[in-house]
C-alpha positions as a Markdown table, in Angstrom:
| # | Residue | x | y | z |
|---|---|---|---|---|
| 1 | Unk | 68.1 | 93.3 | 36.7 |
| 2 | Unk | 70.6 | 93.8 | 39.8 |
| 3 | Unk | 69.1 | 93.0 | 43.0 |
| 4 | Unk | 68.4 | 96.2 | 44.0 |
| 5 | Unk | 65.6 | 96.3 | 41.1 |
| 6 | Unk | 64.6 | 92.8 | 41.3 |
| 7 | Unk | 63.9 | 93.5 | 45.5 |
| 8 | Unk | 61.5 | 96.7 | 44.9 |
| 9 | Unk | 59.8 | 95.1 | 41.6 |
| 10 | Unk | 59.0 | 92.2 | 43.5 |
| 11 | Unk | 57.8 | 94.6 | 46.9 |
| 12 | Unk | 54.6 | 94.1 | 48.2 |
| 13 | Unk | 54.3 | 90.7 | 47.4 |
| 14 | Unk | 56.8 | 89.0 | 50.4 |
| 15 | Unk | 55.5 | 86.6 | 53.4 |
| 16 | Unk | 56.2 | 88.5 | 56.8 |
| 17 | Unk | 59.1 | 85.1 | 57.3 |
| 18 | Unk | 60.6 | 86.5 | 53.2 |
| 19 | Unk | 60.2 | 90.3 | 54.7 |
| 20 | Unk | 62.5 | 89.9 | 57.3 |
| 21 | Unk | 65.3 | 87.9 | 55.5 |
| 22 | Unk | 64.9 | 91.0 | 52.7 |
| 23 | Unk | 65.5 | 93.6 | 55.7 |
| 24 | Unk | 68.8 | 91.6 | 56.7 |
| 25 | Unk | 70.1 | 91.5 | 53.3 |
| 26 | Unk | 69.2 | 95.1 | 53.0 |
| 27 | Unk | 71.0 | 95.9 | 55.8 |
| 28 | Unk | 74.2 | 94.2 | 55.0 |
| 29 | Unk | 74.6 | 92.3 | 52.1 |
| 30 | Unk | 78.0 | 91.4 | 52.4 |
| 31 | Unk | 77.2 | 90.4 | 56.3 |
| 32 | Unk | 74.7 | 88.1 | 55.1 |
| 33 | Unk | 77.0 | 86.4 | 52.3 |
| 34 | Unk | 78.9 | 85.2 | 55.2 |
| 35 | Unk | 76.3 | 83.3 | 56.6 |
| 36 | Unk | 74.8 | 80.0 | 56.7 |
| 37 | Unk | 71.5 | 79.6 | 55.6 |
| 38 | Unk | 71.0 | 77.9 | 59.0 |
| 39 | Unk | 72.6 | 80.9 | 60.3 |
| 40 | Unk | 70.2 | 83.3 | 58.1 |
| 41 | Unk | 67.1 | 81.2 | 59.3 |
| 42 | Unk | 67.6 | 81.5 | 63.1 |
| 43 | Unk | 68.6 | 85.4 | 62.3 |
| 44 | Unk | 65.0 | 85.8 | 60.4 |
| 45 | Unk | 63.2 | 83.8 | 62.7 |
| 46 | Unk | 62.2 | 81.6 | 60.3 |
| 47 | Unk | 62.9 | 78.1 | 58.5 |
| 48 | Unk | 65.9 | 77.4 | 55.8 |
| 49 | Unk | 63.4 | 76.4 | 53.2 |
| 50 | Unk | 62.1 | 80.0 | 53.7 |
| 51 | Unk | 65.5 | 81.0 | 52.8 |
| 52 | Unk | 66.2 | 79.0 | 50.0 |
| 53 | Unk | 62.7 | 79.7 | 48.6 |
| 54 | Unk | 63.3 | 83.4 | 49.3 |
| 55 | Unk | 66.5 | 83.4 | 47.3 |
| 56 | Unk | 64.6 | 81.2 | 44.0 |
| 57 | Unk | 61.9 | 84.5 | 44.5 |
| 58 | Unk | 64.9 | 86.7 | 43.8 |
| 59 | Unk | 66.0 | 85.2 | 41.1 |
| 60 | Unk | 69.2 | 82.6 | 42.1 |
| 61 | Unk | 68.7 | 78.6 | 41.6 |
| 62 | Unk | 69.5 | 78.3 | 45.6 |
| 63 | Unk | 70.8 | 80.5 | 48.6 |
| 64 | Unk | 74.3 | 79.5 | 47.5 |
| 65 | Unk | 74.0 | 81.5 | 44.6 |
| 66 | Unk | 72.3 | 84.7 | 46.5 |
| 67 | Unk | 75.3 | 84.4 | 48.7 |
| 68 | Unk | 77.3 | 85.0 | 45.8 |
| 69 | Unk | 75.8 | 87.9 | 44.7 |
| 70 | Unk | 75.4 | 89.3 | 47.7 |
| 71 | Unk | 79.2 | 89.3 | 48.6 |
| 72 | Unk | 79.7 | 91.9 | 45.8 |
| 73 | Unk | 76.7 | 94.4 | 47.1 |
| 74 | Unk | 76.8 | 97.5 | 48.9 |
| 75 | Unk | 74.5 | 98.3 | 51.4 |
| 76 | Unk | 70.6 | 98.8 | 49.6 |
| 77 | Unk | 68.6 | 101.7 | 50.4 |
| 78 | Unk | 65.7 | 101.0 | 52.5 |
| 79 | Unk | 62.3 | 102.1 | 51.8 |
| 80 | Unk | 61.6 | 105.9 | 52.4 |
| 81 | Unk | 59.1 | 106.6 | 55.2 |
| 82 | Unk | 57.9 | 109.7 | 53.1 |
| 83 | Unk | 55.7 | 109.7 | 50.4 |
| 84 | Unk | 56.6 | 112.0 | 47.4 |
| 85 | Unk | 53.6 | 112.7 | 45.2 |
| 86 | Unk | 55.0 | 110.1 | 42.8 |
| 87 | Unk | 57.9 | 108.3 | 41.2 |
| 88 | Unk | 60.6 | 110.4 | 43.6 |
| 89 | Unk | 58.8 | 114.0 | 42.2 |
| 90 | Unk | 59.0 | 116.6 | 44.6 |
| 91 | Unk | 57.1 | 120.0 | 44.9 |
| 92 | Unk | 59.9 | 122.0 | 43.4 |
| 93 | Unk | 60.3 | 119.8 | 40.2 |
| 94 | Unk | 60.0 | 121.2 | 36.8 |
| 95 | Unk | 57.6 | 120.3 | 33.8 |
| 96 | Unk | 60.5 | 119.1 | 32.2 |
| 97 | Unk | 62.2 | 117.2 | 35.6 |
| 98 | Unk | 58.4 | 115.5 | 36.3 |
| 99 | Unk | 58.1 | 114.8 | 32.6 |
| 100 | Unk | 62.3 | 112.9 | 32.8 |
| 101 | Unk | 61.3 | 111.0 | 36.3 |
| 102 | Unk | 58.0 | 109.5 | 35.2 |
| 103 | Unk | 59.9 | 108.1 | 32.3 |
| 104 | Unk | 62.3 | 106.7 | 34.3 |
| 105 | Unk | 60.0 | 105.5 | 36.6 |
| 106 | Unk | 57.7 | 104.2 | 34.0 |
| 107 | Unk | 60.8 | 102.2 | 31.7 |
| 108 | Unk | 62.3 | 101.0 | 35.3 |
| 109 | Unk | 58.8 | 98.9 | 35.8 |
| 110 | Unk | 58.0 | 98.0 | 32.5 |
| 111 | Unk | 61.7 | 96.6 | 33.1 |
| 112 | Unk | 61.2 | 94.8 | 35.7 |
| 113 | Unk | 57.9 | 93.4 | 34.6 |
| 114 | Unk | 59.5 | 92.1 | 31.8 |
| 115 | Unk | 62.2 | 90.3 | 33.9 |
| 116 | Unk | 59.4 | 88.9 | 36.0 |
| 117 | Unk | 57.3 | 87.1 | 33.6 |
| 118 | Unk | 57.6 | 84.1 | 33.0 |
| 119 | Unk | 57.8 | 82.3 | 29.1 |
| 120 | Unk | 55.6 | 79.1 | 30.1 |
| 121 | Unk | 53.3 | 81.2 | 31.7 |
| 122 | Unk | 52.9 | 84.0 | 28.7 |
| 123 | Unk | 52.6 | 81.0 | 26.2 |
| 124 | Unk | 50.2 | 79.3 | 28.1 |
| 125 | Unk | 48.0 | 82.7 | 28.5 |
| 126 | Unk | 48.2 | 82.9 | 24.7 |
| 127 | Unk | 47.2 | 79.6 | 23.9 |
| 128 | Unk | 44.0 | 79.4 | 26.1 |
| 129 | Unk | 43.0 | 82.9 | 25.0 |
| 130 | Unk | 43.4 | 81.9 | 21.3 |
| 131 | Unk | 41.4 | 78.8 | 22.0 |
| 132 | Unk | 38.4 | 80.2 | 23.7 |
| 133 | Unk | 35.5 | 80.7 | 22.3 |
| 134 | Unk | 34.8 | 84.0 | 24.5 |
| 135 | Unk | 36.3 | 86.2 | 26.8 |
| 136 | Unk | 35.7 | 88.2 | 29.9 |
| 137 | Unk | 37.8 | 90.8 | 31.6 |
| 138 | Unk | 37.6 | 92.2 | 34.6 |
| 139 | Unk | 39.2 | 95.3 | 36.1 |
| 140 | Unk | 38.3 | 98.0 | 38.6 |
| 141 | Unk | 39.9 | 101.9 | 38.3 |
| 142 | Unk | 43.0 | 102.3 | 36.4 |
| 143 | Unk | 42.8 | 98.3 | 35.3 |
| 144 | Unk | 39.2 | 98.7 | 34.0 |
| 145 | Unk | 40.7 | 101.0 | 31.6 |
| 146 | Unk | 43.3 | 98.3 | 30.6 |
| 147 | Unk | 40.4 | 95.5 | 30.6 |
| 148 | Unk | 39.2 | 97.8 | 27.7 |
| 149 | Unk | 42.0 | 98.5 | 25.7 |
| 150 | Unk | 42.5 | 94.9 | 25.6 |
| 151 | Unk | 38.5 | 93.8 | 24.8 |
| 152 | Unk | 39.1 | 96.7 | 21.9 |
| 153 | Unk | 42.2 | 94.8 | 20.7 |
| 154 | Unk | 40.5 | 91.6 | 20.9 |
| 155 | Unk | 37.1 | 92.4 | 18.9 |
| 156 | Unk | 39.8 | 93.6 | 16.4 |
| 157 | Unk | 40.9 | 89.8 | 15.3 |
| 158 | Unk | 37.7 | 88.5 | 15.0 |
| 159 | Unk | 37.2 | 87.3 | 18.7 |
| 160 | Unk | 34.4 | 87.7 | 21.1 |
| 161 | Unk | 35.8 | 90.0 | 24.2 |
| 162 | Unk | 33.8 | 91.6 | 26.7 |
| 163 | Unk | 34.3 | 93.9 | 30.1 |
| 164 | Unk | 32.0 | 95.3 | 32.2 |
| 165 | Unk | 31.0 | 98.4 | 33.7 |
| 166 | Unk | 30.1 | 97.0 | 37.2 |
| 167 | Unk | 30.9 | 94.2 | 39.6 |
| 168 | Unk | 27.0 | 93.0 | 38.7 |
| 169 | Unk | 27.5 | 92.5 | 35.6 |
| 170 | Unk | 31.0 | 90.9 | 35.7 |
| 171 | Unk | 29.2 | 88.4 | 38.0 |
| 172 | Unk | 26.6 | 87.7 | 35.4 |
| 173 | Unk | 28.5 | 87.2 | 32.9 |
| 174 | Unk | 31.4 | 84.9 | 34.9 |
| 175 | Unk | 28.6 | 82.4 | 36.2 |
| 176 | Unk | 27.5 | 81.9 | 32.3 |
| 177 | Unk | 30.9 | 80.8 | 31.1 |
| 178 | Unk | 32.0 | 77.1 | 30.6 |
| 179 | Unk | 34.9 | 75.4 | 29.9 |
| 180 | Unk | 35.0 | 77.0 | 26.6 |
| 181 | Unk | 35.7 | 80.0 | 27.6 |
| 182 | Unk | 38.8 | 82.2 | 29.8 |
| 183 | Unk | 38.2 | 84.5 | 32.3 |
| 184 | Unk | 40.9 | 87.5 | 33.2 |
| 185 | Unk | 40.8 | 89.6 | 35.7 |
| 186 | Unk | 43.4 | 92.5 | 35.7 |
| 187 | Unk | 44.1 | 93.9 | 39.6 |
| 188 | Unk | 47.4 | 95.8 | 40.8 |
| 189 | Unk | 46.8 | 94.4 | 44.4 |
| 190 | Unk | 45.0 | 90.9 | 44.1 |
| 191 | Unk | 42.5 | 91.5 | 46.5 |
| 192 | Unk | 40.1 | 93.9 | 44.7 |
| 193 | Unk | 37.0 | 92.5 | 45.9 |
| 194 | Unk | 34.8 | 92.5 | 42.6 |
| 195 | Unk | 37.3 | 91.3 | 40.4 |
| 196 | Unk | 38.2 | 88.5 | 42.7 |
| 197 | Unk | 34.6 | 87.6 | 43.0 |
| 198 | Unk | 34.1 | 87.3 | 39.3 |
| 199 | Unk | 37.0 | 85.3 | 39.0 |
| 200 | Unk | 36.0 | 83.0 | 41.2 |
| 201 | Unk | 32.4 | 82.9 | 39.4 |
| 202 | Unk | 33.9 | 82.2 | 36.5 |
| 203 | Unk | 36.3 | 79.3 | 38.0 |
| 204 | Unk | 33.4 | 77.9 | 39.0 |
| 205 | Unk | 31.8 | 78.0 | 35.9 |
| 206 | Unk | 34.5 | 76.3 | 34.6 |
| 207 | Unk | 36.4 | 78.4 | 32.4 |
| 208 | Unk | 39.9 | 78.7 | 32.4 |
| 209 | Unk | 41.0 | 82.1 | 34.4 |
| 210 | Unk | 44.0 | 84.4 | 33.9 |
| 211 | Unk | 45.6 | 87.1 | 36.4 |
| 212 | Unk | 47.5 | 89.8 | 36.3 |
| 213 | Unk | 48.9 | 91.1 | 39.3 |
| 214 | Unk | 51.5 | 92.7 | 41.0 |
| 215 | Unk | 50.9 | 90.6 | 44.4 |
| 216 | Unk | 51.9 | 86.7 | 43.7 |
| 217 | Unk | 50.6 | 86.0 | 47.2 |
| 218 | Unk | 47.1 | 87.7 | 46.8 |
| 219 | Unk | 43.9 | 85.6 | 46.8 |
| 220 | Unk | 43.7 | 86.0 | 43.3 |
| 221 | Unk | 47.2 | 84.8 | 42.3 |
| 222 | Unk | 46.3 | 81.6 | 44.4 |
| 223 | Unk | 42.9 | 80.9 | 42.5 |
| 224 | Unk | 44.0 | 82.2 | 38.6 |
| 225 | Unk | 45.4 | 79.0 | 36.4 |
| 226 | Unk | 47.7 | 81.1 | 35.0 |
| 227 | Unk | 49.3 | 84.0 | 36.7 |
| 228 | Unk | 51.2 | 86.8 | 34.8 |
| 229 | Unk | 53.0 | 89.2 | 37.5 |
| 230 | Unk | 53.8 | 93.2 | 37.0 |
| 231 | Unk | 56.5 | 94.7 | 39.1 |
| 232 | Unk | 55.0 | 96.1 | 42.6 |
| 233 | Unk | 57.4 | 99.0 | 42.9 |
| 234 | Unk | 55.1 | 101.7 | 44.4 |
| 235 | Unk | 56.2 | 105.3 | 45.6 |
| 236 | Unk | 54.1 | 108.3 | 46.2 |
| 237 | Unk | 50.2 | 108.3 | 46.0 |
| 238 | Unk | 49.3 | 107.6 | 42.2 |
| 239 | Unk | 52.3 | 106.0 | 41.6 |
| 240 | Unk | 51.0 | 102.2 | 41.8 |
| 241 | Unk | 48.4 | 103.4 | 39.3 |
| 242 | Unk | 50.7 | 105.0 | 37.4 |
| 243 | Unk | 53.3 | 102.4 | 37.2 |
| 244 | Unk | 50.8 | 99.0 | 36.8 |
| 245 | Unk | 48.8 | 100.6 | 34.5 |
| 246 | Unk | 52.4 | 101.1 | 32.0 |
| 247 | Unk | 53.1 | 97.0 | 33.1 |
| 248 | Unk | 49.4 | 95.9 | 32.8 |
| 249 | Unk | 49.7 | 97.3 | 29.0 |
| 250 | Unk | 53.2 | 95.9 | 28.4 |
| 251 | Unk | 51.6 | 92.5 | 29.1 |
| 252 | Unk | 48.2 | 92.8 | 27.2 |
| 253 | Unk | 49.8 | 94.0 | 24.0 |
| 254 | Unk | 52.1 | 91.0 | 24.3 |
| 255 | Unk | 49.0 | 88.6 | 24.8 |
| 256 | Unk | 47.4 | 90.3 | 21.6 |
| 257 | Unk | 50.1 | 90.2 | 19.2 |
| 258 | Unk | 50.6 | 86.4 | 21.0 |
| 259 | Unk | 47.2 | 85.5 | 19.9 |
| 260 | Unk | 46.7 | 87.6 | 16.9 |
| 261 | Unk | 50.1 | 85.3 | 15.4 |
| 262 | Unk | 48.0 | 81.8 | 16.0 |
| 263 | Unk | 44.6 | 82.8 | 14.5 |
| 264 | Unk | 44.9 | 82.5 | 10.5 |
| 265 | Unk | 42.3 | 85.1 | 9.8 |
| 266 | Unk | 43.4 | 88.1 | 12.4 |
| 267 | Unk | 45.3 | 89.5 | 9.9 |
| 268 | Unk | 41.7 | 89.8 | 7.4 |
| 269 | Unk | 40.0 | 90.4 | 10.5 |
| 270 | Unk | 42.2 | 93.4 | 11.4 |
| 271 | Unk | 41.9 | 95.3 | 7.2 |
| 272 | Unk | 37.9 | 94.8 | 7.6 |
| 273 | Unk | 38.0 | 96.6 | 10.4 |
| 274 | Unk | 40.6 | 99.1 | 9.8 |
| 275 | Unk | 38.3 | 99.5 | 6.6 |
| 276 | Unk | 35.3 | 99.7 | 7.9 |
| 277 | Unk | 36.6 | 102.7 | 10.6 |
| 278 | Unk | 38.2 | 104.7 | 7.7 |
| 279 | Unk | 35.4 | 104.7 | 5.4 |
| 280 | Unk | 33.2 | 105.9 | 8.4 |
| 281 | Unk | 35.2 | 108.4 | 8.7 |
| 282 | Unk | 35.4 | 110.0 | 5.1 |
């Protein structure tokens, strides 16, 4: 992923300090390769660690490394001030021209999602959610409808998956769990209120909790164990719906087939019920 990509999948989720050294480098990358970070710092306003941790955000071992980079980049496009009705579609587009963008747009963050996650934190997700002896998911809108899919999924292999139809009863549920059990709440933003309240219900419950969010600094990125992060590219006025629902999935089927690989009788668990549906439907 070239830096461009990596800056508007990772959008959204920046400290006002990281925001500022993003605008320089915007501005001028090949201006800002020829400065110190000390030099960088006092231009941002801001500390050298904040540089240095800016540049590990964007993917380099250390500002050395961005500096490199950045001596080879032409100027980035800053964010548009107007808002198209999503992924760069325009009144005037075809069927066929809204149909090619939205694919674009939807492989572009799907992309960068994958480039984001990290493998510790994937395996680790796999390993508690294969452990546990249930599982609650929480999601609000678009995300409830991925919560769903997944609990579907789940049910499939033999485990015992649940989501909920309102913040109520996620809150019921959550304060019930134990240690035994994982908790995952699925929100584009982090901040969704009920989803971050039964989260916290659950953490308190003691079960082990899961996120997956596009916004690493949210509340509920700071109080998940395990944190799996989507790309926050957002353009137009469904298109963070649009475009975290297409991440949200990438990551739940990977968590399924994860788990589904460690428990010795998913695949039994998945010809019962593929059984069991077909006959029905005879």
């Amino acid at each position: 992923m070239n830096l461009q990509s990596r800056l508007q999948a990772l959008q959204g989720s920046f400290s006002p300090a990281e925001k500022r050294i993003i605008t320089l480098i915007m501005l001028s990358p090949p201006d800002v390769a020829k400065l110190s970070v000390t030099a960088l710092a006092q231009l941002a306003q801001t500390s050298t660690a904040t540089v240095v941790r800016t540049s590990k955000r964007l993917g380099f071992e250390g500002y050395p490394a961005l500096r490199l980079a950045l001596a080879a980049e032409l100027p980035l496009a800053l964010p548009n001030t107007e808002s198209p009705l999503a992924a760069d579609i325009n009144e005037t587009d075809s069927p066929k021209q809204i149909l090619h963008k939205l694919l674009a747009f939807e492989v572009e963050g799907a992309t960068a999602t994958a480039q984001l996650l990290k493998g510790e934190a994937l395996e680790e997700a796999v390993a508690a959610l294969a452990q546990a002896r249930r599982i609650d998911v929480y999601g609000a809108g678009a995300s409830s409808l991925v919560a769903q899919d997944f609990c579907q999924k789940l049910r499939r292999i033999g485990l015992i998956a649940q989501t909920f139809g309102s913040t109520d009863e996620s809150l019921v549920s959550a304060c019930q769990l134990t240690a035994a059990d994982v908790a995952l709440a699925i929100s584009h933003s982090g901040e969704t209120a009920g989803v971050l309240d039964a989260l916290l219900h659950a953490k308190n419950a003691g079960a082990a909790t899961l996120a997956i969010t596009a916004n690493g600094r949210s509340l509920l990125a700071r109080k998940a164990d395990i944190v799996l992060l989507t790309s926050s590219r957002e353009l137009g006025f469904r298109a963070a719906a649009m475009a975290s629902r297409t991440s949200q999935l990438l990551i739940i089927d990977c968590l399924y087939i994860g788990v589904a690989q460690r428990l010795p009788g998913a695949r039994d668990a998945l010809r019962k019920t593929h059984d069991a549906v077909r006959q029905r439907r005879r």
